[in-house]
VMD Tcl script that builds the backbone (N, CA, C; Angstrom):
set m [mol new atoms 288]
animate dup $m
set s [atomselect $m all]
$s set {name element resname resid chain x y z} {
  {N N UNK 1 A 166.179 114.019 -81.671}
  {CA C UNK 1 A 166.819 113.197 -82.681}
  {C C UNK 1 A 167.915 112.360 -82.036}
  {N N UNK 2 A 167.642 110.985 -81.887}
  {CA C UNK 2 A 168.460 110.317 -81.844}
  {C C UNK 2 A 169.055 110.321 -80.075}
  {N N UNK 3 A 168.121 110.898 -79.245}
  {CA C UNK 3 A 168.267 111.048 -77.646}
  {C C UNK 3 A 167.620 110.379 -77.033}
  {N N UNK 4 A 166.632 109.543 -77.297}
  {CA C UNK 4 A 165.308 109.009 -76.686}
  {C C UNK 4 A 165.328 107.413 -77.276}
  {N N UNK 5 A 165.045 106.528 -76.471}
  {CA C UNK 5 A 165.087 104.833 -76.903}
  {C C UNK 5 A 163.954 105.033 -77.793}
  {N N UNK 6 A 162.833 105.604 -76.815}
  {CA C UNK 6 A 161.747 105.355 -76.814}
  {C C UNK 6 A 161.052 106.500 -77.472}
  {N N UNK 7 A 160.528 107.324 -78.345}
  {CA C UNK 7 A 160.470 108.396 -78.323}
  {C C UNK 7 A 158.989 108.696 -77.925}
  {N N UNK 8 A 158.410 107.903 -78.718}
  {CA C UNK 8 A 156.518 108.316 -78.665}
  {C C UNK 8 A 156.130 106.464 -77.682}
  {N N UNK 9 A 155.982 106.415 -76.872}
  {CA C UNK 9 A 155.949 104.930 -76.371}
  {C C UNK 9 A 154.207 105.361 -75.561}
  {N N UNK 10 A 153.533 104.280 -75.838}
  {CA C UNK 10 A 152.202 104.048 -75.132}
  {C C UNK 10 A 152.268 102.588 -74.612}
  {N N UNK 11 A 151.851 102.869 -73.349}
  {CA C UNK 11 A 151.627 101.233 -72.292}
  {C C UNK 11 A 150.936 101.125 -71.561}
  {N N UNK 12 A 149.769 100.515 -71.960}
  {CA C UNK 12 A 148.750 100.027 -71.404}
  {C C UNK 12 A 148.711 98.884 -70.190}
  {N N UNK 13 A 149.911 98.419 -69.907}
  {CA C UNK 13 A 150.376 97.186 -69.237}
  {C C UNK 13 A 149.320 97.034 -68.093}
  {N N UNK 14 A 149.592 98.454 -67.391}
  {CA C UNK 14 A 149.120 98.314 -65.528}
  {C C UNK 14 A 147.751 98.488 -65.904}
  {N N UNK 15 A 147.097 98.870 -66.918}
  {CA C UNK 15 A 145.189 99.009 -66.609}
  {C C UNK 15 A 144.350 98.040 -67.254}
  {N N UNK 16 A 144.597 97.210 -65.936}
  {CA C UNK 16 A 144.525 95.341 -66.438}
  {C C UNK 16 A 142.776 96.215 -65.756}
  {N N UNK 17 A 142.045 96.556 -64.951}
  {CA C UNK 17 A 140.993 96.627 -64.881}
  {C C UNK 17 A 140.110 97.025 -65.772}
  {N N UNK 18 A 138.849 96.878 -65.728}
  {CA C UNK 18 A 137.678 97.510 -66.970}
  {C C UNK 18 A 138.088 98.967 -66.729}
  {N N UNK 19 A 138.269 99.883 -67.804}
  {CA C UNK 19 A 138.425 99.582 -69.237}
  {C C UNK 19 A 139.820 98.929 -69.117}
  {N N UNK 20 A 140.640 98.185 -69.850}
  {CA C UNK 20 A 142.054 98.040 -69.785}
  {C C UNK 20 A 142.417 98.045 -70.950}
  {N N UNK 21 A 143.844 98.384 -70.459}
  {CA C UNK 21 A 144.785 98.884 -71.764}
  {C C UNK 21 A 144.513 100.606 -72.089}
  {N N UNK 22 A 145.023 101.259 -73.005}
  {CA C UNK 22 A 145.042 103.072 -73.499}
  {C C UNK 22 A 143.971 102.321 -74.660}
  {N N UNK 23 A 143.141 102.959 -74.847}
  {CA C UNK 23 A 142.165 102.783 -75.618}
  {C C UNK 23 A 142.229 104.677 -76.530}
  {N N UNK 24 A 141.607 103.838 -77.741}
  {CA C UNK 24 A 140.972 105.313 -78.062}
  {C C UNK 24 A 141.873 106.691 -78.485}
  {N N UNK 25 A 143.311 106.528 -78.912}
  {CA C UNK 25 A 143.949 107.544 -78.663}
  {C C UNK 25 A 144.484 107.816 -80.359}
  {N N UNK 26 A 144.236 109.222 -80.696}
  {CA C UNK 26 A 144.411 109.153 -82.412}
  {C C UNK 26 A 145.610 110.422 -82.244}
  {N N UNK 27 A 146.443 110.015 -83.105}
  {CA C UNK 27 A 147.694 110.874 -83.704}
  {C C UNK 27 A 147.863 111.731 -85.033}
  {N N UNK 28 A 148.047 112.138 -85.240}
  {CA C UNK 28 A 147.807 113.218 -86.476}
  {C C UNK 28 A 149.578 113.541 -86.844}
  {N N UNK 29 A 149.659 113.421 -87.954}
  {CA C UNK 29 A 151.178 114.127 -88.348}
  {C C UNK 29 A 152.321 113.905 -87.637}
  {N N UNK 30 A 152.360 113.098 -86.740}
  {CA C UNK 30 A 154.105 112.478 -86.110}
  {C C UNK 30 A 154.689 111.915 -86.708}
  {N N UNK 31 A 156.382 113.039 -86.460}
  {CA C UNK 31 A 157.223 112.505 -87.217}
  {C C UNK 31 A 158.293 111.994 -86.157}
  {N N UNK 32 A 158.902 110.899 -86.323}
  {CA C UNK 32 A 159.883 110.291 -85.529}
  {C C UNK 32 A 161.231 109.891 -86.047}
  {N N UNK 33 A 162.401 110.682 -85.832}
  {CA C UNK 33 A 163.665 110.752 -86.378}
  {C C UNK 33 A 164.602 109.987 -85.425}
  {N N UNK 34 A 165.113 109.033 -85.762}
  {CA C UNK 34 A 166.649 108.276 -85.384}
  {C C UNK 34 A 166.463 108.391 -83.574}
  {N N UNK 35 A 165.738 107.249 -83.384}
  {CA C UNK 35 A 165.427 106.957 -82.087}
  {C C UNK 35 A 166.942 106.571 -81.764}
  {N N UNK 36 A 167.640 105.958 -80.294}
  {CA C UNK 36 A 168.127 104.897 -79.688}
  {C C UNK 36 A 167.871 103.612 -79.773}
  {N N UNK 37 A 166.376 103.374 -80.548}
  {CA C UNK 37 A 166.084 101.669 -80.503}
  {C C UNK 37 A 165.001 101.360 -80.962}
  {N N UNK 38 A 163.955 101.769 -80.521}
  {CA C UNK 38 A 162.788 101.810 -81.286}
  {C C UNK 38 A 161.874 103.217 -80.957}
  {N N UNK 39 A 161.434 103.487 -82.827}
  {CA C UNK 39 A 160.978 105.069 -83.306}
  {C C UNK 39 A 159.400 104.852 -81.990}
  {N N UNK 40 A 158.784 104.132 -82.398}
  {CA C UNK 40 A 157.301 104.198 -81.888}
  {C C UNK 40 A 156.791 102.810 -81.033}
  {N N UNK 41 A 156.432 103.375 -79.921}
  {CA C UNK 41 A 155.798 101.770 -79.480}
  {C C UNK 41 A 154.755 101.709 -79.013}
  {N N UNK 42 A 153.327 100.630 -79.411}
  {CA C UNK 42 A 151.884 100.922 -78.455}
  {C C UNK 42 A 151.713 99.260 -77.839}
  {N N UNK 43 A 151.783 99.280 -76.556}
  {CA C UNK 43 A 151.869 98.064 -75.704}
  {C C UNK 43 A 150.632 98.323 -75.339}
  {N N UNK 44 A 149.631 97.314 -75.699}
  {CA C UNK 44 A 148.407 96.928 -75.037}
  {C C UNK 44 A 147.947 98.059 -74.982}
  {N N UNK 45 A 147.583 98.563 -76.551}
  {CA C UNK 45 A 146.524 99.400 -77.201}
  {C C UNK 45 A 145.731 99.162 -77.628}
  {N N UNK 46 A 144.239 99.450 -77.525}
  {CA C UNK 46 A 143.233 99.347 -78.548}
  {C C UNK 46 A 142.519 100.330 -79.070}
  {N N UNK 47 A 141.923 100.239 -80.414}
  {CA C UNK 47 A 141.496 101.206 -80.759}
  {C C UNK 47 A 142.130 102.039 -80.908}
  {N N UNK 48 A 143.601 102.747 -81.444}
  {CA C UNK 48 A 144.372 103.465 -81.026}
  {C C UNK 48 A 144.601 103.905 -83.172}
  {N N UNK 49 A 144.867 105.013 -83.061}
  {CA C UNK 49 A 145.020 105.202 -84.898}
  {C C UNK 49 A 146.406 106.501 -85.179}
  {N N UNK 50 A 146.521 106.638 -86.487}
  {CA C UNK 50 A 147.418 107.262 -86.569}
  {C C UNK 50 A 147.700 108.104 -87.939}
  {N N UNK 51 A 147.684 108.236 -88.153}
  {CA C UNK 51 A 147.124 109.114 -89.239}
  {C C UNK 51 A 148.198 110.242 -89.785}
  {N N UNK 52 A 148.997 110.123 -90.995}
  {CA C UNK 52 A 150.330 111.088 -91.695}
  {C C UNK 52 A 151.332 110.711 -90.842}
  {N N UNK 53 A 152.600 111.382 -91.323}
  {CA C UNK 53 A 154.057 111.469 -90.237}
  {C C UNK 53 A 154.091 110.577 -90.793}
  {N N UNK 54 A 155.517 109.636 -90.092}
  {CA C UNK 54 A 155.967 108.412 -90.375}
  {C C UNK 54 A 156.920 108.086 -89.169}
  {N N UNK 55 A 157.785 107.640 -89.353}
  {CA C UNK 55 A 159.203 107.174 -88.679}
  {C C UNK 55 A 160.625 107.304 -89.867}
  {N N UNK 56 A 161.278 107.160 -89.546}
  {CA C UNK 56 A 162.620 107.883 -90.161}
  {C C UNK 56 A 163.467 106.737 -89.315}
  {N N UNK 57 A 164.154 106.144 -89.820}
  {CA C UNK 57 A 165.015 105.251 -88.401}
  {C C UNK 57 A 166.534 106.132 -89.037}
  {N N UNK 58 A 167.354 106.160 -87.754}
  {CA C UNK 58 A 168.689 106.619 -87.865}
  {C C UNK 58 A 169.910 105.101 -87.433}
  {N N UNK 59 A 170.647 105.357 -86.999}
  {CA C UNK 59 A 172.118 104.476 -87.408}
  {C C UNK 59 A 171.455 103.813 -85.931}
  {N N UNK 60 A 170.424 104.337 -84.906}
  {CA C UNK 60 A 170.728 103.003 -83.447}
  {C C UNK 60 A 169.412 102.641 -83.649}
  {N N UNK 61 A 168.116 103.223 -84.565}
  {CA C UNK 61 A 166.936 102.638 -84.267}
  {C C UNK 61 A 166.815 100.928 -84.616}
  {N N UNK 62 A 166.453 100.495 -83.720}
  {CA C UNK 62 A 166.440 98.984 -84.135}
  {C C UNK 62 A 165.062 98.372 -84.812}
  {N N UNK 63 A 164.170 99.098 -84.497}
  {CA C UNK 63 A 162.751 99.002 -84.947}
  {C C UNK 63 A 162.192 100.146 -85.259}
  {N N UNK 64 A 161.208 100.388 -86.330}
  {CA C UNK 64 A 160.406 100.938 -86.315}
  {C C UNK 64 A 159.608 101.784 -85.640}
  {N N UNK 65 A 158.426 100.710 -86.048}
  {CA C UNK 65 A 157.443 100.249 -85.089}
  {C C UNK 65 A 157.266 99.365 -84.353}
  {N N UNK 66 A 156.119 99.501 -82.961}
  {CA C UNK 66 A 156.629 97.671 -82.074}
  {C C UNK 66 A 154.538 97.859 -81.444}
  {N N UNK 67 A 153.842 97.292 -82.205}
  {CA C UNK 67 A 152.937 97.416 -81.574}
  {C C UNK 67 A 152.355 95.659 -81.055}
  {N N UNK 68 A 151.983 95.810 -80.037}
  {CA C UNK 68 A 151.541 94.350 -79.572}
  {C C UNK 68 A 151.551 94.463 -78.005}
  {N N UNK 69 A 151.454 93.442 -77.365}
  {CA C UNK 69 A 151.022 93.053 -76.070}
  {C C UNK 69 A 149.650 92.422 -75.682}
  {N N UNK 70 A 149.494 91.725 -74.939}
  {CA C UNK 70 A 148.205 90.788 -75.368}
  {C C UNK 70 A 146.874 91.318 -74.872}
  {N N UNK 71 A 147.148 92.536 -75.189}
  {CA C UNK 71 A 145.195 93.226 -74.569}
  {C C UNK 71 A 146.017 94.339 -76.135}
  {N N UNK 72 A 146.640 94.192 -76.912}
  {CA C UNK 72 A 146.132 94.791 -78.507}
  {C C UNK 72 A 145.819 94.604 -79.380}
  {N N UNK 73 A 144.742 95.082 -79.869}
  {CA C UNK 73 A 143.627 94.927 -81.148}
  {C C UNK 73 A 143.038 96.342 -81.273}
  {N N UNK 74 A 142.464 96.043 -83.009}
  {CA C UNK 74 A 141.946 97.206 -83.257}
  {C C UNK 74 A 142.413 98.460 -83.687}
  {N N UNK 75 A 143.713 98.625 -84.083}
  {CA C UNK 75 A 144.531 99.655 -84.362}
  {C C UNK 75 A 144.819 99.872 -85.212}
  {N N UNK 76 A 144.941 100.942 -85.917}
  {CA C UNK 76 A 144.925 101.420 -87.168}
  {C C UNK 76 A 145.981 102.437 -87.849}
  {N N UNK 77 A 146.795 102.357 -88.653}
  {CA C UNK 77 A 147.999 102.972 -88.471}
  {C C UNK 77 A 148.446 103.325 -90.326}
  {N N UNK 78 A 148.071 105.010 -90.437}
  {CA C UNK 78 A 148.424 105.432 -91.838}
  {C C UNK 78 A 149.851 106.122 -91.813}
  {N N UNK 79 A 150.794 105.807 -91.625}
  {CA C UNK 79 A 152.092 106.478 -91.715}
  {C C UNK 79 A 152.675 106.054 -92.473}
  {N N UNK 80 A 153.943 107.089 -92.818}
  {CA C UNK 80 A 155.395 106.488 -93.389}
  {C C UNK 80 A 156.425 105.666 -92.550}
  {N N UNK 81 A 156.183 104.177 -92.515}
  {CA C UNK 81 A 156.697 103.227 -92.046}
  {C C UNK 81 A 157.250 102.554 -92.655}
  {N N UNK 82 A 158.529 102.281 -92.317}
  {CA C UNK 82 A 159.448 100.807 -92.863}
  {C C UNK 82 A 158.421 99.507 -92.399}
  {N N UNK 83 A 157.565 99.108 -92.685}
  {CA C UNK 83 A 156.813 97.611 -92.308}
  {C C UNK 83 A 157.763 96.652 -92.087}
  {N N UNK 84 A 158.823 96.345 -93.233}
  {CA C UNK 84 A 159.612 95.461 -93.047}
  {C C UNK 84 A 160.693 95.783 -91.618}
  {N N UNK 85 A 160.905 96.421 -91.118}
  {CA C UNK 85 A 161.726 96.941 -90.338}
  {C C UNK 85 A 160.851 96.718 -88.697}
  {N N UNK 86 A 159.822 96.343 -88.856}
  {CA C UNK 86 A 158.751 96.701 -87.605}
  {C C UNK 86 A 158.300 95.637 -87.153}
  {N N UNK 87 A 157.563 95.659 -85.838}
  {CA C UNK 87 A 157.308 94.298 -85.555}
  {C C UNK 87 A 155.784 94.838 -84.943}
  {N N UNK 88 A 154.792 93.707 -85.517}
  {CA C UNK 88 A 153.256 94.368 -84.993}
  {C C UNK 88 A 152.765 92.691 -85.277}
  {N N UNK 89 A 152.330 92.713 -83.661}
  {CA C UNK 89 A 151.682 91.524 -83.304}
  {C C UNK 89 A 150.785 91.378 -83.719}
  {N N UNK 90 A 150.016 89.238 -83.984}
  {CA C UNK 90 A 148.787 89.535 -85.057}
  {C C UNK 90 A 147.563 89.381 -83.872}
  {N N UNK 91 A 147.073 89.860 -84.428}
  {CA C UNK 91 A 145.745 90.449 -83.905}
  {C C UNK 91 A 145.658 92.139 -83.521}
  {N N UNK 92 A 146.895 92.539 -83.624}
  {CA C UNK 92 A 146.623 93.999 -82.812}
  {C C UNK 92 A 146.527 95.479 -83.743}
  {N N UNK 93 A 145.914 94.675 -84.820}
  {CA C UNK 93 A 145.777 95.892 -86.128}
  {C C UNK 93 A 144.708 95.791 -86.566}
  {N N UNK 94 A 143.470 96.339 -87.107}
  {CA C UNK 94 A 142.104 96.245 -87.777}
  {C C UNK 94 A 142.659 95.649 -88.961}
  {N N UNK 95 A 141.739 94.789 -89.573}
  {CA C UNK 95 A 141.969 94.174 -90.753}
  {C C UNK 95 A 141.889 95.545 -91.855}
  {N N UNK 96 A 143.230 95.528 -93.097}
  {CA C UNK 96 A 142.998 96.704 -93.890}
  {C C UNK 96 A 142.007 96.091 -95.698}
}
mol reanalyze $m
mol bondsrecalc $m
mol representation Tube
mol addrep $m
């Protein structure tokens, strides 16, 4: 609580080769309490889902959520999220 910038962070940045990016990776029930800055982040994810939990922001989280980077698409995300509070690049979410 409130020790970590970053708490749950995924980055796909360096696996610019086939396959590239974290592909494929599903979450179940995470809960994320009063980060340093931002609760959750998926950089150049695809296919990536999430499913219950939420985020909780405390007095330093500055974001949310932060999903994007330009190899993300396809992601799918059922939590308790401030949306307005979050920043998710377009293209990098399955159409709901």
């Amino acid at each position: 609580m409130g020790t970590f910038a970053l708490p749950f962070f995924l980055d796909g940045t360096n696996k610019l080769r086939p396959p590239i990016g974290i592909r494929a990776v599903t979450v179940r029930n995470l809960l994320v309490f009063d980060a340093t800055q931002i609760a959750v982040q998926w950089w150049n994810c695809i296919s990536c889902e999430w499913f219950g939990g939420g985020v909780y922001q405390g007095r330093g989280t500055t974001d949310a959520i932060v999903v994007g980077g330009p190899l993300a698409e396809k992601n799918w995300i059922e939590a308790d999220i401030d949306w307005l509070a979050s920043y998710v690049a377009r293209g990098a979410m399955r159409a709901r």
